[in-house]
N, C-alpha and C positions, 0 to 999 in steps of 0.2 A: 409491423414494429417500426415506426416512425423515428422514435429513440435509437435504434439503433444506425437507422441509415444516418441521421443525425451525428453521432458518434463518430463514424468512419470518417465523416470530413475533418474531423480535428487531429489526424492521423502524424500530418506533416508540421504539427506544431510546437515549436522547441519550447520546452521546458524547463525551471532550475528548483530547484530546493535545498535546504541548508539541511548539514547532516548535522543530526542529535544522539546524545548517547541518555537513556535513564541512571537510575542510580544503583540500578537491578541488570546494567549491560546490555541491554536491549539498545539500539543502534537503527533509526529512521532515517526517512529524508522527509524534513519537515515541507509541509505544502500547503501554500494556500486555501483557506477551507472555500474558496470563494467558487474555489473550481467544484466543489461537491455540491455547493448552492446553486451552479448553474446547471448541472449537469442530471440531478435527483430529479425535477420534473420531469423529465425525459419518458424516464421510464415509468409507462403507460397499467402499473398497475395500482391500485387503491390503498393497498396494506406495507405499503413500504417506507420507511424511514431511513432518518438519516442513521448512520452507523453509531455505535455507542463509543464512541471516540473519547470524551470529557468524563468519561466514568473512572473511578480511579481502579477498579480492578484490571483497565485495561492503561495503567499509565498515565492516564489522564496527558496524552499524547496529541490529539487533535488529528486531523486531516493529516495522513503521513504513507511513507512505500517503506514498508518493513524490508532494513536491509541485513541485520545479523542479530539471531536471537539472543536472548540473555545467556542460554547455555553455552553456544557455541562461543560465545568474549570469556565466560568465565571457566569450562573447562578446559580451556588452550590459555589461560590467563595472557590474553591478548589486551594490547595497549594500543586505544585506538587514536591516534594523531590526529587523524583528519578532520575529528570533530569539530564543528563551525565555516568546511569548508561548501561549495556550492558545488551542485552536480548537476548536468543537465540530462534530460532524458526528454523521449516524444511517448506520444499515448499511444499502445495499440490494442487490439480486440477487445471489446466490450463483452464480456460473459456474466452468466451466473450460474448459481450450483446449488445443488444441494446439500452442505456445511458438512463434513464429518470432524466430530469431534467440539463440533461450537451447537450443542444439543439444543440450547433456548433457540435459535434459529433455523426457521424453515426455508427460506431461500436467502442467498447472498448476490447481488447486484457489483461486480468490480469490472475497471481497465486495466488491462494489462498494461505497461509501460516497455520499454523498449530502452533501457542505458549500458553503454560498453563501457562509461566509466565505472558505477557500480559495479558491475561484473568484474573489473581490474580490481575494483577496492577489495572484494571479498578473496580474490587469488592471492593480492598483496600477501593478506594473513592465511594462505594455506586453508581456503576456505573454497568448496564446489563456487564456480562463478552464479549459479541460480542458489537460493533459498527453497531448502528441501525439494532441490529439482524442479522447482515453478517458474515460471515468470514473472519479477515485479508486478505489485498492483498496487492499485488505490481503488480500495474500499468504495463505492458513490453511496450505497442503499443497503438493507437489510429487511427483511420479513421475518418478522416474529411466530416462533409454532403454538400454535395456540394448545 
């Protein structure tokens, strides 16, 4: 796995992205899609694509690290401030999975990320510091089930 040893060196690399909110409360950290474009070749298999990011069922959002769902803003009708501010974070573990609940997809490709200030921003609002107990990630790839 080539890609992945690849991956691991980018481990100590500081990052930033601006936070976004939708119009439906859903709350990112906007990112460069440029980092998905370098990083998608990596992984060494045939059937993988880039993630359906620009789709409007999903936001039509772009390259982003989901940081508070739309439910969780809107049933604590939380007011979020920070909007347009900049966070940084480093990349860590490169995983994938088998999607539960994202049925069109048969394997997912992401980085986990690694930010203490995200995790502040979410306690800010009385919120677990992880999202449904995970790890930030960014999305790089997707496999479609045929």
């Amino acid at each position: 796995m080539n890609w992945y040893k690849k991956a691991q060196k980018l481990k100590e690399v500081q990052l930033k992205g601006k936070l976004k909110m939708t119009d439906d409360g859903f709350v990112y950290l906007e990112i460069n899609d440029d980092l998905i474009k370098g990083l998608l070749p990596m992984i060494d298999e045939d059937d993988v694509k880039k993630p359906p990011y620009e789709q409007k069922q999903y936001n039509s959002v772009g390259t982003h690290v989901s940081v508070m769902y739309g439910d969780e803003v809107n049933d604590n009708d939380l007011k979020i401030q920070e909007v347009g501010n900049e966070y940084n974070f480093k990349l860590g573990d490169f995983k994938s999975v088998n999607p539960k609940g994202w049925d069109e997809m048969k394997k997912v490709y992401f980085l986990q990320i690694h930010s203490e200030e995200l995790e502040k921003l979410r306690k800010k609002y009385d919120l677990p510091a992880k999202l449904n107990g995970h790890e930030f990630h960014i999305t790089i790839g997707v496999e479609k089930a045929k």
